[in-house]
C-alpha positions as CSV (number, residue, x, y, z in Angstrom):
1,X,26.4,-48.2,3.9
2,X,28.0,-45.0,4.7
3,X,28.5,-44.5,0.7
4,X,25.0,-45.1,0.2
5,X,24.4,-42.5,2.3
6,X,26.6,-40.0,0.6
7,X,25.1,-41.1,-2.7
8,X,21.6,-40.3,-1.5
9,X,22.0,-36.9,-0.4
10,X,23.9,-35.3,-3.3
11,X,21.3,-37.4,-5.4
12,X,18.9,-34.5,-3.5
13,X,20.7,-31.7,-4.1
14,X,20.9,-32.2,-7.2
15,X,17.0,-32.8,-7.0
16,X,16.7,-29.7,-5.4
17,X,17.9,-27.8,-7.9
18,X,15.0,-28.4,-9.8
19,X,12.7,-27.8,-7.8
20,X,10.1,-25.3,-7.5
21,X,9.3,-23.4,-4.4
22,X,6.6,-21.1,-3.7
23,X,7.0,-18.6,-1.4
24,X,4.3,-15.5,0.4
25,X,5.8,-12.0,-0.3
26,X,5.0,-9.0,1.8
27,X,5.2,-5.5,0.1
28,X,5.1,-2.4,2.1
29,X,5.2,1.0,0.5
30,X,6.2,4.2,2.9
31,X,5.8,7.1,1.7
32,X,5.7,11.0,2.9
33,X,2.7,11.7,1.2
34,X,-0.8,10.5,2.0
35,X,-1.5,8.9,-1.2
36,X,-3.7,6.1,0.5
37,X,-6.0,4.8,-1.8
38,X,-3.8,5.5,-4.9
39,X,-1.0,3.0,-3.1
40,X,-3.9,0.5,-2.7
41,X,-4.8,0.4,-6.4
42,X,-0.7,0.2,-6.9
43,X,-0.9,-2.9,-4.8
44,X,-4.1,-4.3,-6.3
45,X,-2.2,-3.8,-10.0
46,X,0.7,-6.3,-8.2
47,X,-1.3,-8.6,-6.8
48,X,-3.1,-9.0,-10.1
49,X,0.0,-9.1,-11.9
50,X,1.6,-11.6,-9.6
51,X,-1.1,-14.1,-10.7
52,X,-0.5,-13.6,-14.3
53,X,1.8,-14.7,-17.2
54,X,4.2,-11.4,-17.3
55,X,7.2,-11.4,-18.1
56,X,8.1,-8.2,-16.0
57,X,9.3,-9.0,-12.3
58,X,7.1,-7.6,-9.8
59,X,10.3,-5.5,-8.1
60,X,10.3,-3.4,-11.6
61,X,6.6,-2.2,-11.3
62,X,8.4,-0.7,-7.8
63,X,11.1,0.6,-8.7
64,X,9.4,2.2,-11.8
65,X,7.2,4.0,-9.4
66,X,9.3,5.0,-6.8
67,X,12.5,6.1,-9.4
68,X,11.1,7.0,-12.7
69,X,7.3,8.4,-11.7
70,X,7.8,12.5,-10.9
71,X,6.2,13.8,-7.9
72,X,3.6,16.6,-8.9
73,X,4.4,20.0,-7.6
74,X,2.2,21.6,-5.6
75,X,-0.5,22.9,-6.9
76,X,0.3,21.7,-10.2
77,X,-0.7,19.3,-12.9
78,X,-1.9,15.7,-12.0
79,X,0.5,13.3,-12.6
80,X,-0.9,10.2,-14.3
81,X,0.7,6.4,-14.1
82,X,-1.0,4.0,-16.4
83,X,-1.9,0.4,-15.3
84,X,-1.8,-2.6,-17.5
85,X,-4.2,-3.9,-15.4
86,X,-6.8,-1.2,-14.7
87,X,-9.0,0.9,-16.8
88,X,-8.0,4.3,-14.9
89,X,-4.9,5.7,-14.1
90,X,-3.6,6.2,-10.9
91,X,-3.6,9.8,-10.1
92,X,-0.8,11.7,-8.1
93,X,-2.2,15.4,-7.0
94,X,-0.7,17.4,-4.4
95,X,-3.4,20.5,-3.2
96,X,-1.5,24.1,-3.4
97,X,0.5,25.5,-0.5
98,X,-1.9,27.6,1.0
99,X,-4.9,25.1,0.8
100,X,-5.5,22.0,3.6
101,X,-3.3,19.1,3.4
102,X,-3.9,16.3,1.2
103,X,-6.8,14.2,2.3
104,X,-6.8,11.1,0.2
105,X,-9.5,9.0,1.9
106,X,-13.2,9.1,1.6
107,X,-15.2,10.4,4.7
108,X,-18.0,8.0,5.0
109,X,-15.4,5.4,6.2
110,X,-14.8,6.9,9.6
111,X,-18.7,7.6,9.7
112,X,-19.5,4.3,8.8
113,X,-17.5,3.5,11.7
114,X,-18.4,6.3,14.3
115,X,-21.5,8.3,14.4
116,X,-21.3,12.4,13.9
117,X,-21.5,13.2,18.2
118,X,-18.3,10.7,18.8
119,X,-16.5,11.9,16.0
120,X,-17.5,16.1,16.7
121,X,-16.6,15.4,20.4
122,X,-13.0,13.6,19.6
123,X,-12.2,16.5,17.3
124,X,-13.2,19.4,19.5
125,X,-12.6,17.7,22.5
126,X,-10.0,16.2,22.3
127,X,-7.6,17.1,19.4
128,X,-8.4,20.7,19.1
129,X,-7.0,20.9,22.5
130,X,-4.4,18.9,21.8
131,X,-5.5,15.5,24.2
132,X,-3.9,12.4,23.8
133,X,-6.9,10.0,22.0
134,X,-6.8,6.1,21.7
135,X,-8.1,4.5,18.8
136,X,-8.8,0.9,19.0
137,X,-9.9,-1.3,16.3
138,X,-10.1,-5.2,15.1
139,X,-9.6,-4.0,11.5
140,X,-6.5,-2.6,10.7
141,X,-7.1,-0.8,7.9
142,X,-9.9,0.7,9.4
143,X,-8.0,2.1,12.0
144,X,-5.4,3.2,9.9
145,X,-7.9,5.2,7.6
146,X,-9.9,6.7,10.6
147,X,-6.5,7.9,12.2
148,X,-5.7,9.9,9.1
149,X,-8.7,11.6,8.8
150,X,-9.0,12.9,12.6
């Protein structure tokens, strides 16, 4: 009996070996630069690419982008990366020295969120002199976009 049993479980390793598993992959991307909604169509590209029949690993679309893709200068030319699975490019553009920092988000999400009086009174109110603010929010992303532009 004790033989059987020995037989039986290499029998399943050996069954393991072929089999498939399936596993959920998280991919975060930090950066220095506020290139928000150009990182979200990088990871729309991978999940679309995940789903499909390529024959390039997922970890090479990453690497080529955070190895091989030149950051543009400031003030310079746009830097363009090309998506097999988009029409447009994504676009990398820093603003010259002198101008305001990069604001890559669209406005009418924090108004969409927050009418013009809350969002005049936490600027001037509160930031301009340099208050502590508290932003709380059920949707992450949200929160995360409204954050950056205050």
């Amino acid at each position: 009996n004790n033989a059987h049993d020995i037989f039986d479980s290499n029998e399943l390793l050996v069954r393991f070996d072929d089999t498939i598993t399936l596993e959920n992959k998280t991919i975060c991307l930090v950066g220095r630069y506020p290139y928000w909604t150009e990182t979200r169509r990088f990871l729309t590209h991978l999940h679309l690419l995940s789903g499909s029949s390529s024959d390039i690993p997922l970890e090479r679309n990453i690497s080529h982008l955070l190895l091989s893709v030149p950051l543009p200068k400031p003030g310079g030319q746009c830097v363009l990366v090309p998506f097999s699975t988009m029409k447009d490019p994504m676009a990398l553009l820093m603003p010259p020295l002198k101008d305001l920092p990069l604001v890559d988000l669209g406005y009418q999400r924090i108004f969409a969120a927050l009418d013009v009086p809350t969002v005049v009174t936490i600027v001037l109110g509160f930031l301009c002199l340099e208050k502590k603010v508290i932003l709380i929010s059920t949707r992450q992303s949200l929160l995360l976009d409204c954050c950056e532009l205050l």
